[in-house]
C-alpha positions as a printed NumPy array, in Angstrom:
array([[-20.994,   6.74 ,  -2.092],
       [-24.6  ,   7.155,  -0.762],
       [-23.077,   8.832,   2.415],
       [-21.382,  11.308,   0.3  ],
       [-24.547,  11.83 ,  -1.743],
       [-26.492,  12.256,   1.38 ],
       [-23.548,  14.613,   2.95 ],
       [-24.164,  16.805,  -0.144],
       [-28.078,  16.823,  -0.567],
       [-27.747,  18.398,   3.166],
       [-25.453,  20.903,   2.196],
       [-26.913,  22.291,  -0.848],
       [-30.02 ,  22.294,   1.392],
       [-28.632,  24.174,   3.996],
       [-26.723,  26.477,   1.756],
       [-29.654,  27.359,  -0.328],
       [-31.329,  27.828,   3.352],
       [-28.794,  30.498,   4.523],
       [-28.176,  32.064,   1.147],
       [-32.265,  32.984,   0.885],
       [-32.279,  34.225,   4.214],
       [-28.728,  36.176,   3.948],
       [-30.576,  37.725,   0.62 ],
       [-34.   ,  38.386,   2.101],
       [-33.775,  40.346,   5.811],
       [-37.242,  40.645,   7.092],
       [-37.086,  43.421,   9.95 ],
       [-40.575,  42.88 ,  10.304],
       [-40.968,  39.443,  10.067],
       [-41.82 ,  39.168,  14.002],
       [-44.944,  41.621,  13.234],
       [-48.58 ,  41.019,  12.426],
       [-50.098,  42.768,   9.201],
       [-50.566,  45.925,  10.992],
       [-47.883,  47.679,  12.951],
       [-47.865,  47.962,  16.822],
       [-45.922,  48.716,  20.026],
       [-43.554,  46.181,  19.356],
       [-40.042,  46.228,  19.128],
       [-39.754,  46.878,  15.133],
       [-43.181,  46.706,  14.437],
       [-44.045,  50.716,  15.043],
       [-45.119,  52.28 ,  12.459],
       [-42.814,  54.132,  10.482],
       [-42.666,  57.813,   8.614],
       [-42.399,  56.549,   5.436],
       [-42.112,  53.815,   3.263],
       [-39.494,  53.712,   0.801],
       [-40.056,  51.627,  -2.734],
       [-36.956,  51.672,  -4.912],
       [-37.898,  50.448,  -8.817],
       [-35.894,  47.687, -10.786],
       [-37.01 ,  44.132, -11.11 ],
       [-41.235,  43.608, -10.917],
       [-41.431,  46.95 ,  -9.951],
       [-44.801,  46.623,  -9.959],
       [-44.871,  44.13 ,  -7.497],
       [-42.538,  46.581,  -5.156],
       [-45.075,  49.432,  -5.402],
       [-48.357,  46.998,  -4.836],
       [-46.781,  46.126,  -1.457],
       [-45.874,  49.445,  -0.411],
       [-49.484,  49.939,  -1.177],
       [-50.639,  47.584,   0.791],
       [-48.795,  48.56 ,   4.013],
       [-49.736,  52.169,   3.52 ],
       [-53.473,  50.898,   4.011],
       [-52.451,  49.213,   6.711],
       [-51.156,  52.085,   8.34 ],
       [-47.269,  50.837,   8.447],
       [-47.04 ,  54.802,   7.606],
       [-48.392,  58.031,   6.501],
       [-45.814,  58.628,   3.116],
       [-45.085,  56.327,   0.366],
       [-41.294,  57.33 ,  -1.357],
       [-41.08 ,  55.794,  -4.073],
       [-37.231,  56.003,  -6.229],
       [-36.169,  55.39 ,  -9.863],
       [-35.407,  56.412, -13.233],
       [-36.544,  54.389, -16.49 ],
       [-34.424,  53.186, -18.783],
       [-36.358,  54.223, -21.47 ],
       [-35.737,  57.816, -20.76 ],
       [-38.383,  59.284, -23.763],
       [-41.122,  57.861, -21.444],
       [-42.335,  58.437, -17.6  ],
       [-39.824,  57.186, -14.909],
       [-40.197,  54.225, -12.921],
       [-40.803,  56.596,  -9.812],
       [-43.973,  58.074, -11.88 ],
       [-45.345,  54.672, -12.678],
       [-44.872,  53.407,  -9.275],
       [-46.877,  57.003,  -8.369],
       [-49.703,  56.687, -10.798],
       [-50.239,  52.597,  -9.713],
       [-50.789,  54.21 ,  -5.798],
       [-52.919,  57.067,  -7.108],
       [-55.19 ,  54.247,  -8.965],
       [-55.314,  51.946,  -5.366],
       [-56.636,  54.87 ,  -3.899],
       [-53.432,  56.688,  -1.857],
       [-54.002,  60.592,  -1.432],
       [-51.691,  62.394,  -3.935],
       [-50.156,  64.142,  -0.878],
       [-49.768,  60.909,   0.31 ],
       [-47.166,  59.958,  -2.187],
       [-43.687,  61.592,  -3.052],
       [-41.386,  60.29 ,  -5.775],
       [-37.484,  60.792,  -7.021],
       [-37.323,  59.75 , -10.682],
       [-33.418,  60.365, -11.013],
       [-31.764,  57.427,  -9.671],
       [-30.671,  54.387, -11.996],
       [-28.445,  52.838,  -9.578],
       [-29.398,  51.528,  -6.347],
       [-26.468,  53.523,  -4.525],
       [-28.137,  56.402,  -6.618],
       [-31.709,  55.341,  -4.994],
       [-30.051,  55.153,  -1.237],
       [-28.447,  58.902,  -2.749],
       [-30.917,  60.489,  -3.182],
       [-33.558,  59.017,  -1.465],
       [-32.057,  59.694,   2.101],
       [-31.459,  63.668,   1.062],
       [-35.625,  63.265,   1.039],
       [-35.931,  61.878,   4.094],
       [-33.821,  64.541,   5.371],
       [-36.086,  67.511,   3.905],
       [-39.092,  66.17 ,   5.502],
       [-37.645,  64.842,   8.231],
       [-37.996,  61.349,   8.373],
       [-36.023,  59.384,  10.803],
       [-37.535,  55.735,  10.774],
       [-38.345,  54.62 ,   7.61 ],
       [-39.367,  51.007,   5.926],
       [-37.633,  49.873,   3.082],
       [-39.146,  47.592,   0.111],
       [-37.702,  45.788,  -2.59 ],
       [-37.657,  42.083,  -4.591],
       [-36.226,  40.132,  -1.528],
       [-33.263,  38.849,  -3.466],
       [-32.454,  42.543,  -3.838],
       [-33.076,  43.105,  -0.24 ],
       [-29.706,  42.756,   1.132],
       [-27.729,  44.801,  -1.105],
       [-30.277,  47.825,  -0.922],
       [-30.123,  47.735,   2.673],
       [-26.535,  47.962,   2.853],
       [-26.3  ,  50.836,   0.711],
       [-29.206,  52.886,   2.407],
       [-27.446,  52.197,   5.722],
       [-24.094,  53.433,   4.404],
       [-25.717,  56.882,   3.311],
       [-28.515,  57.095,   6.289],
       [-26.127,  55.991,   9.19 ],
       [-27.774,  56.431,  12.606],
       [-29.694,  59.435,  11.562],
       [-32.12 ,  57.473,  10.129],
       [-33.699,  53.82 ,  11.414],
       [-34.087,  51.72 ,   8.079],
       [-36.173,  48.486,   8.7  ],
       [-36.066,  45.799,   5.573],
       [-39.114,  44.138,   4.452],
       [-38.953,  42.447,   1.057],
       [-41.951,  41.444,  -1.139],
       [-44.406,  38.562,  -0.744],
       [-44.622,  38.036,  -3.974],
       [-41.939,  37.775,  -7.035],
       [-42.365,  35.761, -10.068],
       [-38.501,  35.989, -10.511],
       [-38.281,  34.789,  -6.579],
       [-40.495,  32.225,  -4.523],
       [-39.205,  29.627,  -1.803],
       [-38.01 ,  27.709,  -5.482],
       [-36.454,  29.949,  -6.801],
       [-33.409,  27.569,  -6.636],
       [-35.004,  25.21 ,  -9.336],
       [-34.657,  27.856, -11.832],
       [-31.491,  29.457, -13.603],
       [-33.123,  32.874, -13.469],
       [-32.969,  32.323,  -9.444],
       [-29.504,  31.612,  -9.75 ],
       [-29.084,  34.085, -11.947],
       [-30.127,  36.818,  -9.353],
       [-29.031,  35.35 ,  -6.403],
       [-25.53 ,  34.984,  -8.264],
       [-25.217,  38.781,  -9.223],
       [-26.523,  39.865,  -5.484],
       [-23.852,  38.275,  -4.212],
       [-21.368,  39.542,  -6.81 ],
       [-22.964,  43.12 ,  -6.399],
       [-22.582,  42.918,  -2.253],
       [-19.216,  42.259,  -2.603],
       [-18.248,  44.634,  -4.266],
       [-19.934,  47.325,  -1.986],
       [-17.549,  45.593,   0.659],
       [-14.775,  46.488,  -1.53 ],
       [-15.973,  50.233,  -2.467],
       [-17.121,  49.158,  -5.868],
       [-21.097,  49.439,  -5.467],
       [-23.862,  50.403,  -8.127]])
């Protein structure tokens, strides 16, 4: 009995392990805070912020990078659902605009509501100002899921490097001792397999 109980404690460990990391691609995880010669850690075009979640959260760390010099354009993507009141894209603008980004710095699409929608439309901007390597943040249990669908709309014309958010109050390294963890890491999972199956969102 204790051997089995052991047997499991290491599985649920290791499957927790796998499932964060499957979730959460860090493309730049390798890099120091600033970018540099090495392999994925140039710096980029743009930086690409899609909205859902703490969307706040998404848009401080794009703001951070930008001052870091990860890139010279922030992108930020996504409608509101309250539709009588600014987009997400606008909030996310105005929150850069307050941290001290240039407004020329900073370009927004306020249409999308889906994150196939933000990949949409998104990569049609990178395409009318030319961007071909750009750095894409989210939550990181949303991560995954957005990468995959701005791959499937970019494909090799544009190089799309994941990094996720430090910080999440829906998502830290325990997120697993919560049912709003499981919650999210449940529907990711749902959500990716449907794209496999030609069913995204």
């Amino acid at each position: 009995m204790t051997r089995m109980l052991i047997a499991f404690f290491v599985l649920l460990v290791a499957g927790i392990f796998m499932l964060t990391n499957f979730l959460s691609p860090d493309d730049l995880a390798g890099c120091s805070s600033m970018p540099s010669d090495a392999a994925k850690c140039q710096k980029a075009d743009a930086i690409i912020t899609v909205s859902g979640g703490n969307t706040s959260e998404r848009a401080q760390e794009a703001i951070e990078m930008y001052k870091l010099g990860w890139a010279d354009k922030l992108v930020f993507s996504g409608a509101a659902k309250d539709t009588s009141g600014p987009s997400n894209a606008e909030v996310m603008r105005t929150q850069a605009l307050e941290a001290g980004v240039p407004a020329n710095a900073v370009l927004i699409e306020s249409f999308s509501q889906t994150t196939k929608q933000n990949a949409t439309k998104s990569v049609s901007m990178f395409e009318k100002y030319d961007f071909t390597n750009v750095i894409l943040v989210t939550s990181p249990y949303h991560q995954r899921r957005a990468s995959l669908e701005f791959h499937a709309v970019a494909g090799d014309n544009v190089i799309i490097r994941n990094h996720p958010t430090s910080h999440d109050e829906d998502w830290s390294a325990w997120w697993w001792l919560t049912p709003r963890g499981w919650w999210l890491a449940g529907g990711e999972v749902v959500k990716i397999i449907a794209f496999y199956a030609g069913q995204s969102e």
